[in-house]
MARLUM-765217 format. One record per residue: x negated, y negated, z negated of N, C-alpha, C in turn. Coordinates in steps of 0.2 Angstrom, whole numbers, plus 2048, in hexadecimal, padded with zeros to 3 digits. Atoms other than C-alpha are relative to their C-alpha. Layout:
REM MARLUM-765217
XYZXYZXYZ;...
***
This chain:
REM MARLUM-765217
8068017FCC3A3987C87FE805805;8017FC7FEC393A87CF801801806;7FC7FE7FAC483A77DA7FC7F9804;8008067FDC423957E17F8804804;8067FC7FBC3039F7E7802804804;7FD7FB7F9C393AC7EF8017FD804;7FA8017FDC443A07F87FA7FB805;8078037FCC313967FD7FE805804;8047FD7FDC2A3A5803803803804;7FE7FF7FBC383AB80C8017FA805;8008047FDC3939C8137FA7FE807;8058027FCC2839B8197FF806805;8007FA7FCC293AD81F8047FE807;7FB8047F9C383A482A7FB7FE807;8038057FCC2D3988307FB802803;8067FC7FCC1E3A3836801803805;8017FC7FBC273AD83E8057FD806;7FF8057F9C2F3A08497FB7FD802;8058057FEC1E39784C7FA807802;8017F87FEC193AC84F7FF7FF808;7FD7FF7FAC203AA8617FB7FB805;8058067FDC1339B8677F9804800;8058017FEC033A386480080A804;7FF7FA7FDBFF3B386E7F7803800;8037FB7FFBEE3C086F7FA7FA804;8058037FDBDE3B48768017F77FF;7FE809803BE63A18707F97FF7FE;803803803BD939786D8057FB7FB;7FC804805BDD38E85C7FB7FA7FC;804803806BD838384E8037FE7F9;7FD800805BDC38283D8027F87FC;7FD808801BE53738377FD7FE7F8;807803805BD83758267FB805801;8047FF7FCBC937582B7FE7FF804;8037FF7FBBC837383A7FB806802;8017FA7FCBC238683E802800808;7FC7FF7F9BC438A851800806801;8017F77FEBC639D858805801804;7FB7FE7FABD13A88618038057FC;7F87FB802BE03B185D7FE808801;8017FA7FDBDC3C385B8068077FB;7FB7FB801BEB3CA8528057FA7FC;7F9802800BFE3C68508048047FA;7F87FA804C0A3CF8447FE7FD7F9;8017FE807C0D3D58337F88037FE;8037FB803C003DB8278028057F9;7FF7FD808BFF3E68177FD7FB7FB;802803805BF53DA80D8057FC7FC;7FB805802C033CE80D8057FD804;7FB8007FAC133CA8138007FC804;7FF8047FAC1A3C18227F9802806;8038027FAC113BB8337F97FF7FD;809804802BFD3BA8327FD801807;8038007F8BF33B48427F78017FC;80A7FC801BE03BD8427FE7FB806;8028027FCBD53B28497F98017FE;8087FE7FEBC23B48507FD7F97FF;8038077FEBB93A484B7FA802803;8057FF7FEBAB39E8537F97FF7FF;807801807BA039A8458018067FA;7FE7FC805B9D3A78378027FC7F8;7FC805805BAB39C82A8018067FF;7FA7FB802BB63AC8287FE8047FA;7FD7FC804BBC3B781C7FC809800;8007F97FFBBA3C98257FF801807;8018007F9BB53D2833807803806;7FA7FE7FEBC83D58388028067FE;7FC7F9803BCB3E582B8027FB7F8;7FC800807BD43E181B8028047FD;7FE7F9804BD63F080D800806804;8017FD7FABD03FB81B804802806;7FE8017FABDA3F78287FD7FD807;8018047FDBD63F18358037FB809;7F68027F8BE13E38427FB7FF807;8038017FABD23DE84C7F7801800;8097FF800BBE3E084E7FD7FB801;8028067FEBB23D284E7F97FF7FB;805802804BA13CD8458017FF7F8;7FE801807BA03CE8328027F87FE;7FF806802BA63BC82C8057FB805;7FE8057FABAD3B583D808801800;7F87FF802BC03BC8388037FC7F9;801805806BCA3B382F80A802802;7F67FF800BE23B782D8027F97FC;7FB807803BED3A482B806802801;7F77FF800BFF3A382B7FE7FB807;7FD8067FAC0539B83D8007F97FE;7FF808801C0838A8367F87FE7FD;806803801BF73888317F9801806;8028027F9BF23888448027FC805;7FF8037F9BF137E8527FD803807;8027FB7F9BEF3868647FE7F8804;8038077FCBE337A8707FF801806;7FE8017F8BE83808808068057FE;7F97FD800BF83888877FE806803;8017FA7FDBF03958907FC8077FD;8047FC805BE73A588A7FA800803;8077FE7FEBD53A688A7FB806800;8047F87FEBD13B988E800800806;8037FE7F7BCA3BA89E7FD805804;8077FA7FDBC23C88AA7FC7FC801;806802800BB33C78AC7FC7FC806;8008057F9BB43C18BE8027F67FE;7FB806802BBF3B48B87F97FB7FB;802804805BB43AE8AA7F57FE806;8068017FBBA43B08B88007F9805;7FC8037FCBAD3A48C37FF7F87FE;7FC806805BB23968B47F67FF7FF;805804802B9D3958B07FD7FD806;8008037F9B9B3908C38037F87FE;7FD8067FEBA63818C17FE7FE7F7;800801807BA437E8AE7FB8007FB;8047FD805B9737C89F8068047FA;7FB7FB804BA238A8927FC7FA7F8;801803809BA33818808008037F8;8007FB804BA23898728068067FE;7FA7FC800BB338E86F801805806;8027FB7FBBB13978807FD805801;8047FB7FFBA439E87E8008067FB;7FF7FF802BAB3A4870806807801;7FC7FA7FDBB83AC8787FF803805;8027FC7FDBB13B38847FB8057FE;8017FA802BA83BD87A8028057FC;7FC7FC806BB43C586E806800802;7F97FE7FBBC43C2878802807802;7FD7FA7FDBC13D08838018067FD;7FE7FB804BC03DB874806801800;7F8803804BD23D386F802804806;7FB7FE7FABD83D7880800808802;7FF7F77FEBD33EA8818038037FB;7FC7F9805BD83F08708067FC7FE;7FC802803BE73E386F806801807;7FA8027F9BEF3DF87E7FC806808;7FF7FC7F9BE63ED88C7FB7FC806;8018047F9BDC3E08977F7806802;8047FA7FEBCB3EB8977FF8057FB;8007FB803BC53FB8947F98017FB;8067FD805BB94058867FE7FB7FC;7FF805807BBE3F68788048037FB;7F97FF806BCC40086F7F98047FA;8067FD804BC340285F8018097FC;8007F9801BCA41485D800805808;7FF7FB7FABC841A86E7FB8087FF;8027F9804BBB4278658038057FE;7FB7FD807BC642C859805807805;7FA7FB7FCBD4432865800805808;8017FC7FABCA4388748037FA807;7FD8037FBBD24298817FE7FA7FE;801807803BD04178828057FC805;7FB8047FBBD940888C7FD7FF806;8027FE7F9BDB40C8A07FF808801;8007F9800BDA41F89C808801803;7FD7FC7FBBE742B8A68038027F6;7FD7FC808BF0433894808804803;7F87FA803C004418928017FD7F9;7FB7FD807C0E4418847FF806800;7FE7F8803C1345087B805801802;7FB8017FDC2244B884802801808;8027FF7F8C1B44C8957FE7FB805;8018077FAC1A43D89A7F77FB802;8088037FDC0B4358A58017F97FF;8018077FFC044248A67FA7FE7FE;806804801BF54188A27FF7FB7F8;800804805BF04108917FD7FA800;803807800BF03FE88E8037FD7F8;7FE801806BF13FD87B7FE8087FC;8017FB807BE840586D7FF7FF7FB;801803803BE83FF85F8048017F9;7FC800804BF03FD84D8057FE800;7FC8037FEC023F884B8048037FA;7FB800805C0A3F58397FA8087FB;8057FC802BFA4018337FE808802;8007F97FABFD4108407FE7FE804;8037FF7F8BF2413850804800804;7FA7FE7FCBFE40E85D7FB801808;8018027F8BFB4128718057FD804;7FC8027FBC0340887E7FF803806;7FF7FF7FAC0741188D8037FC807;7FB8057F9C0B40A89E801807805;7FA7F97FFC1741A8A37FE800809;7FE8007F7C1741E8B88047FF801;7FA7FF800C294218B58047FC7FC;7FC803805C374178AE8038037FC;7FC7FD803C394218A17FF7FF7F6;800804808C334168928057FC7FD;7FB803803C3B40C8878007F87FE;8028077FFC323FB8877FE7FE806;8038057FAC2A3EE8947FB7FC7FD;806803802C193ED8888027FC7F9;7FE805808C233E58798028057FA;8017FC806C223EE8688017FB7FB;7FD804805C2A3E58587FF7F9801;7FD8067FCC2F3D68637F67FD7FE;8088037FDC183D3867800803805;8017FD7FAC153D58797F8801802;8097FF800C043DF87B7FF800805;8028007F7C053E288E8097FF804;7FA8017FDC133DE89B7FF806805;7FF7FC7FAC1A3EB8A88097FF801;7FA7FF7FFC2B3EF8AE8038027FA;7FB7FD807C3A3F28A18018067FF;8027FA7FFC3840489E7FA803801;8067FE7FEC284078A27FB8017FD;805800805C1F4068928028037F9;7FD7FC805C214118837FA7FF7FC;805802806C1740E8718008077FF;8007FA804C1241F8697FA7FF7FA;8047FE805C0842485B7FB804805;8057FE7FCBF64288617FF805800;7FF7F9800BF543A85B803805805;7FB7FA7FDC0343E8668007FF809;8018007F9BFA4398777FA805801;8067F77FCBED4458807FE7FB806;8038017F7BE143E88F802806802;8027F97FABE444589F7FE804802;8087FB7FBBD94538A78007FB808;8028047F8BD244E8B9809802805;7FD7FD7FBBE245A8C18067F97FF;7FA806802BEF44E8B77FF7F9801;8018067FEBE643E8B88037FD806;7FE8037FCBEB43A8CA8087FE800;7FA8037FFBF942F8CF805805803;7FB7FC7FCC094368D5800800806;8007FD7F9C0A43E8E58057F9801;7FC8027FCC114308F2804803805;7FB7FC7FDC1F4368FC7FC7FE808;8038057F9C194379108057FF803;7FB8037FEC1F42D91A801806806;7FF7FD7FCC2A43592A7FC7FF805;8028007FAC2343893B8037FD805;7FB8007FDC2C42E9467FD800808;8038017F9C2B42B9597FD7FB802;8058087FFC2341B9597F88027FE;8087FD800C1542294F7FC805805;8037F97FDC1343495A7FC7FA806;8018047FBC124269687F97FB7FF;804804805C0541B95E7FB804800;8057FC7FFBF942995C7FD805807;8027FE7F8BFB43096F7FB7F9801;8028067FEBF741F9747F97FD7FD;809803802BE741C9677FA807803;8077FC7FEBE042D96E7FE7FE808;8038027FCBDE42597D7FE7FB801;802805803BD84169787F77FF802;8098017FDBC541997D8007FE807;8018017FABCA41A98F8037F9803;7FE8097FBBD14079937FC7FD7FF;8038067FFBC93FB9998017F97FC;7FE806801BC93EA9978037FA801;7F98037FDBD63E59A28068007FB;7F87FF800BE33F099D7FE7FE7F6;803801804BDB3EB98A8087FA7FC;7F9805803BEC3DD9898068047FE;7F87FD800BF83E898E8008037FA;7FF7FA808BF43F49808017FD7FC;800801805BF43E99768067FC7FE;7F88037FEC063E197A8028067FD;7FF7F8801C0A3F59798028007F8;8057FE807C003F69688067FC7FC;7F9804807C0E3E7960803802802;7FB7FC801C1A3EF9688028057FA;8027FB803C163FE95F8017FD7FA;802802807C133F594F8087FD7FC;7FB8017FFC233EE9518078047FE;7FD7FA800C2D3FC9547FF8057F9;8037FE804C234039468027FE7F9;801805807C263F6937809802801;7F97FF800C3A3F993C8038057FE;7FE7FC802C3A40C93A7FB7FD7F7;8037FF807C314089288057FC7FE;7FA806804C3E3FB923806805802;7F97FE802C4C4089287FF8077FA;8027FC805C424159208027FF7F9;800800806C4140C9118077FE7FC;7FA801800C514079108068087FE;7FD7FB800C584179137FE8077F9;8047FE805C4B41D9048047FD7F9;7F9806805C5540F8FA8068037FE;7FC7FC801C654178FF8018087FB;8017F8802C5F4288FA7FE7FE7F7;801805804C594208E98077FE7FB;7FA803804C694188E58038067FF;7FC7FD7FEC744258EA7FE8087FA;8027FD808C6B4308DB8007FF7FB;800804805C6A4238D18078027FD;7FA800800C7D4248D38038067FC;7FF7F9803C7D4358D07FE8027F9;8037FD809C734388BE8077FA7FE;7FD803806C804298B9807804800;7FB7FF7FEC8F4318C08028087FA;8037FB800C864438BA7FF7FC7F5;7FE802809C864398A58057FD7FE;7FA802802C954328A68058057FE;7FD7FB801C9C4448A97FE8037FB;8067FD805C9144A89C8047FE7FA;7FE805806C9743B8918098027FF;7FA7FE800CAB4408958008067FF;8027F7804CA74528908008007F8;800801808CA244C8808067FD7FC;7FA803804CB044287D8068067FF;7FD7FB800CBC44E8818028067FC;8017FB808CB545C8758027FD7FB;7FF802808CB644F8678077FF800;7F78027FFCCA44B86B8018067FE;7FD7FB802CCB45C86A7FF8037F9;8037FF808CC245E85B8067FC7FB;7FB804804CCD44F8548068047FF;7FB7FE800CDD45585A8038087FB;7FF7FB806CDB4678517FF7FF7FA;7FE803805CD845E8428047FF7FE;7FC802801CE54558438068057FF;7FD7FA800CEF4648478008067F8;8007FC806CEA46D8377FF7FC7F9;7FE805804CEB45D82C809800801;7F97FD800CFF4608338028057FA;7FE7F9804D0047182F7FE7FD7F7;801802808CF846A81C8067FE7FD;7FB8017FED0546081C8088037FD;7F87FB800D1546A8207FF8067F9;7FE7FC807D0F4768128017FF7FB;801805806D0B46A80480A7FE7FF;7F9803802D1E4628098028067FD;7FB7FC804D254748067FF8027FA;80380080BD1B4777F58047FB7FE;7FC806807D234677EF8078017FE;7FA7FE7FFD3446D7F68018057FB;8007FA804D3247D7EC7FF7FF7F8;801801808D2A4747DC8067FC7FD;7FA804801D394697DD8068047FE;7FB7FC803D444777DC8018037FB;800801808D3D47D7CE8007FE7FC;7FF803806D3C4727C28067FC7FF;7F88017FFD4F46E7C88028057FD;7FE7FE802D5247E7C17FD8027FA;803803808D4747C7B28057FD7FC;7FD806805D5146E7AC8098027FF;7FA7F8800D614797AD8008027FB;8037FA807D5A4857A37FF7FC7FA;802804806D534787988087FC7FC;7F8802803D654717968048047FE;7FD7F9806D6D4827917FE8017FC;8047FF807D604847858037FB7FC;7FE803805D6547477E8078007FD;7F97FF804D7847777C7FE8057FC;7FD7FA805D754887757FD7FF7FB;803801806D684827688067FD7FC;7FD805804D764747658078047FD;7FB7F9801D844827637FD8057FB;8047FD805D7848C7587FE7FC7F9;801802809D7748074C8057FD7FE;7F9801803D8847B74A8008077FB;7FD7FA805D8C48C7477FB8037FA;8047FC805D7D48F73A8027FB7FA;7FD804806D8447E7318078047FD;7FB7FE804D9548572F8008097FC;7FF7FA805D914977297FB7FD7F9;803801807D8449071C8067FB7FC;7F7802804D974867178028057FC;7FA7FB800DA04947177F98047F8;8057FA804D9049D70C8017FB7FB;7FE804808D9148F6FF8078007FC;7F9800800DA34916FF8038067FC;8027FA803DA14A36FB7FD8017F9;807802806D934A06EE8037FE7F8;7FB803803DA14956E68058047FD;7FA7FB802DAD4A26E47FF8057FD;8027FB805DA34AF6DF7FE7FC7FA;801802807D9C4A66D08087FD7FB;7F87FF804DAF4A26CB8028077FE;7FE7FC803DB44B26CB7FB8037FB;8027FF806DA54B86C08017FC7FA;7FF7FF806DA84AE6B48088007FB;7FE7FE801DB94B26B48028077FA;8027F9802DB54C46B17FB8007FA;801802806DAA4BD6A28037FE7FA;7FA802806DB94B66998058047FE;
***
C-alpha cells in the first residue's frame, strides 16, 4: 500500500512539474474547485511539502495565509487573500501576464472599465513583480533588512558591479538577482530552471543576500564610455557650426546641402570606427582564448608528466619484485636439495640403527648362552 502512494505522489510530483512550465509570475488564474480567481504570485518548491506549489493572491479573502507558511515567507499579500494549489488544480484565463507599469495600467483605464480580477491585479501584482521578477522598485519585502532593494546599483565580495532585479527568497534563502554590467555571470535571469528576470546569457548572477553591498555614489555610476575619435569630418563640423550665426538666408541651403554632406561623411567614419572597435574586440577575444588554451595545454602537459613518472617508477616496482622472485626461486630450489639430503641421510640412519639393534640382539643371544654354560 505504501509502495502504490509513493508511485501516486511521485507521479503527481511528475505531473506538476510539467504543467509548472505553463504558469508564470502575474497569470491571472482560476481554481478548477471553487472557482477562486487570483494571480500567480509564486512558482517553485516549498518546505511545507513537496513537489511544485503555485501561490496565488485571490481577489476575495477565501485564502488560507498571507503568503508565509511555518515562517517563511514566498510572497506578501493581505491576511486571508493567499492561498498554495498544485498546477493541476488551475486554470490560466489569459495568455498573457497581468503586471503592468503603471503608465500601462493608466492607459488600460482610459479604454476599459478594469473587473475585479484586474483590479485585483493591479494592486498586488506590482508587489509580485518587484520582489519576484524585478519590475518595480522599494517592494522587496527585505530591502530593510539588507540595506538595498530592486533597481539599486550593488558590489560583490567578488567585485563584481551591476543592478538588482530580484530579492527575494529562493528554496528558503534570501536570493538577489543581479543584472551584471559585464559578461561575467553565469545565468540570463534563470535560477533552478524559473525565469525571474531576462537579460543576455551571462549577464545575470544569483548570490546570497548577505554577500551584496549597495554601492556608494563614486561606484554607483555606469561604466565610463570609450570617446569617440576626432576625426576630420567632425574638426570640420565644428569650424563650420562656429560660424553658423553669420549666414544668411540665402546661403541657409547650401549649408545645409554641406550639413548632410557632413553627416554623411560622418555616419561612415562611425560605421568604420565601429567596425574597427569590433575588430579590436574580436581580435582579444581571440587572444584570452588562444591565451586558455595555452594555459589548458600547460596543464595537460604537467599531468603526462606526472603520469609518465608514475608509470616510470611502477617499472622500476616491477623490475625489482621480478628479481625478488628470481632470487626466492632460488632459494627454495636449494631448500628442496637440502631437504632431499636430509631425507636420504635420515633414510640411511635408520637402516643403519635397524641393523646394529640385529646385531645387539644377536649379541644378547650369545651372551646369555654362554652364562649358562658357565653355570653348568
Amino acid at each position: 500500500m505504501k509502495q502504490a502512494q509513493s508511485k501516486d505522489s511521485l507521479h503527481s510530483i511528475i505531473s506538476e512539474s510539467t504543467n509548472n512550465e505553463n504558469f508564470k509570475l502575474g497569470d491571472q488564474v482560476k481554481m478548477k474547485t471553487g472557482g477562486r480567481v487570483g494571480v500567480v504570485a509564486f512558482v517553485g518548491p516549498t518546505d511545507f511539502q513537496a513537489g511544485i506549489w503555485i501561490g496565488v493572491i485571490l481577489e476575495r479573502p477565501e485564502g488560507k495565509n498571507n503568503g508565509t507558511v511555518d515562517g517563511r515567507v514566498y510572497f506578501k499579500c493581505q491576511d486571508k487573500f493567499g492561498v498554495f494549489c498544485r498546477p493541476n488544480n488551475l486554470v490560466k484565463l489569459n495568455n498573457q501576464s497581468t503586471i503592468q507599469s503603471p503608465l500601462a495600467q493608466r492607459s488600460q483605464q482610459h479604454r476599459r472599465v478594469p473587473s475585479p480580477t484586474n483590479s485585483i491585479a493591479s494592486s498586488f501584482a506590482p508587489s509580485i513583480a518587484a520582489s519576484q521578477v524585478g519590475g518595480l522598485r522599494d517592494h522587496s519585502p527585505f530591502a530593510q533588512e539588507y540595506g538595498y532593494d530592486i533597481g539599486d546599483r550593488v558590489n560583490t565580495n567578488d567585485g563584481r558591479c551591476g543592478k538588482i532585479k530580484f530579492l527575494n527568497t529562493i528554496n528558503g534563502q534570501v536570493y538577489a538577482g543581479i543584472l551584471l554590467d559585464k559578461p561575467v555571470g553565469n545565468s540570463s535571469g534563470e535560477y533552478n530552471s524559473i525565469q525571474y528576470f531576462k537579460c543576455y546569457p551571462k549577464y545575470a548572477v544569483f548570490l546570497p543576500a548577505d554577500q551584496v553591498k549597495r554601492a556608494t555614489r563614486t561606484e554607483s555610476a555606469l561604466p565610463p564610455k570609450i570617446a569617440p575619435k576626432q576625426t576630420t569630418a567632425s574638426k570640420l563640423r565644428l569650424e563650420r557650426r562656429g560660424g553658423l550665426d553669420g549666414y544668411t538666408n540665402a546661403g541657409a541651403s547650401s549649408w545645409r546641402g554641406s550639413m548632410e554632406s557632413l553627416d554623411s561623411a560622418i555616419s561612415q567614419d562611425r560605421q568604420n570606427l565601429l567596425h574597427q572597435n569590433m575588430a579590436e574586440l574580436c581580435f582579444s577575444k581571440d587572444n584570452e582564448v588562444i591565451a586558455g588554451l595555452k594555459k589548458c595545454l600547460q596543464e595537460k602537459e604537467a599531468h603526462l608528466t606526472k603520469l609518465s613518472n608514475e608509470m616510470e617508477e611502477r617499472r622500476c616496482d616491477s623490475e625489482r619484485l621480478a628479481q625478488e622472485n628470481k632470487s626466492l626461486k632460488l632459494r627454495i630450489g636449494e631448500l628442496d636439495f637440502n631437504l632431499q639430503e636430509l631425507s636420504r641421510e635420515r633414510a640411511e640412519l635408520r637402516s643403519s640403527i635397524a641393523a646394529n639393534e640385529k646385531s645387539l640382539k644377536i649379541y644378547r643371544f650369545v651372551l646369555r648362552k654362554v652364562k649358562c654354560k658357565e653355570e653348568n
